[in-house]
C-alpha positions, 0 to 999 in steps of 0.5 A: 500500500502506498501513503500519502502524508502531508509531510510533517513529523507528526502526520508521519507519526500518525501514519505508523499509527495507522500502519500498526493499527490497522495491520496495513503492509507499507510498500511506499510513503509520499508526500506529494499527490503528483507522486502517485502511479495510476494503479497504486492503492493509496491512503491518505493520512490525515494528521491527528496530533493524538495519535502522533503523540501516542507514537512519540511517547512509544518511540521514547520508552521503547528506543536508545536515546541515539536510536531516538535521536536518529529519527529526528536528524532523519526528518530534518534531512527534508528533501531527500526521499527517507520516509520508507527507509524511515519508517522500516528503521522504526519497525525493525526497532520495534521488534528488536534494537539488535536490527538497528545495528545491522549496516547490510540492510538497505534501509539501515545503509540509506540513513546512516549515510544520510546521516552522515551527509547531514552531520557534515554539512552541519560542521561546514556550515559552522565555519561558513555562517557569516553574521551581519549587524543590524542597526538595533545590534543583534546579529544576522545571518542567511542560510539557504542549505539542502538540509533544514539545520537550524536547531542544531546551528541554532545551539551551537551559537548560542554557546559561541555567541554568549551574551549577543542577540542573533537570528539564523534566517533560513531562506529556503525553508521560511524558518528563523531560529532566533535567539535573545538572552540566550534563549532560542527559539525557531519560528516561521518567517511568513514575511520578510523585509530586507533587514537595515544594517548598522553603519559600523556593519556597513563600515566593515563591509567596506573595509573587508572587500577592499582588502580581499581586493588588495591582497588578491592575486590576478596571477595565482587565481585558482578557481577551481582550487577555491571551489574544492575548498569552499563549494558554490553550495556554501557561497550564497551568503558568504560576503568575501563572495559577493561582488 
């Protein structure tokens, strides 16, 4: 059988609620209307906040912390087609976390490497994130990345930037993670004005361009060295890229 979900945590927490419930063998999982093949036969979930939490709280009781926190990390990876592979590490958890452990299954094999595609991604965007201040003092960064890392990134700058107010804008995703006096929080960005910066930011601005400038060499230039070491992927918001 194939599902259709709408693609939220929980409407994929209500859909292993439905699987198990109803004892209904799970062949496909998507999230988009368009995905579907003429002769599947479908189920669409409906979200059910009850359900789901149900599931939660059976996943937290039944599940090693890393095992748990495995699932999560995999629903931040949107964009990638993990749901089946999700959803078969779920079950084969449910019977025994000795499954878990077993790197040869193909839906074992599939998160872990996603796993490690996300984690490092993460650490990359740790050194590539570059703030800018605004004209009331807090700091400002814009992402636009391939995995949704906010609230790892989110924390990793509260300890870094300890005692400075500062937002993490993901354009991509409308999600900012904002963080005041230390405490972060993510919120949907439904509309966004182009933020005012401060003069000194303006001012530093400046200054940095032109020294990039200055100590550039025509003559060594080495575009395809510089790609290796920082990818386009990576550029978007990196002011020593903007010209």
């Amino acid at each position: 059988m194939t599902y259709l979900y709408d693609g939220s945590f929980e409407g994929f927490l209500t859909l292993i609620h439905d699987s198990y419930t109803h004892k209904r063998r799970v062949d496909k999982i998507i999230k988009n209307p368009l995905d579907m093949d003429l002769l599947d036969d479908v189920n669409s979930i409906i979200t059910n906040r009850t359900y789901a939490m149900r599931v939660l709280e059976g996943l937290k009781q039944k599940f090693k912390k890393h095992y748990f926190e495995r699932i999560f990390q995999t629903f931040l990876c949107d964009g990638q087609d993990f749901e089946k592979p999700l959803y078969d590490f779920v079950v084969l958890g449910f019977r025994d976390q000795k499954y878990l452990e077993d790197i040869l299954h193909p839906s074992i094999l599939y998160l872990e490497n996603l796993h490690l595609a996300y984690f490092r991604y993460l650490h990359k965007m740790y050194g590539f994130v570059r703030f800018e201040e605004l004209e009331d003092g807090i700091l400002y960064a814009k992402i636009d990345g391939k995995f949704n890392i906010l609230p790892y990134l989110g924390s990793h700058f509260i300890k870094r930037l300890d005692g400075f107010d500062f937002i993490i804008h993901d354009m991509a995703r409308s999600l900012a993670y904002i963080s005041i006096e230390g405490k972060g929080r993510i919120n949907e960005v439904k509309d966004f004005d182009l933020p005012t910066y401060s003069k000194e930011e303006l001012k530093f601005q400046k200054l940095w361009k032109t020294f990039l400038k200055s100590v550039t060499i025509k003559e060594r230039k080495n575009p395809k060295l510089q790609q290796s070491w920082v990818p386009l992927l990576y550029r978007e918001y990196m002011l020593e890229f903007d010209s």
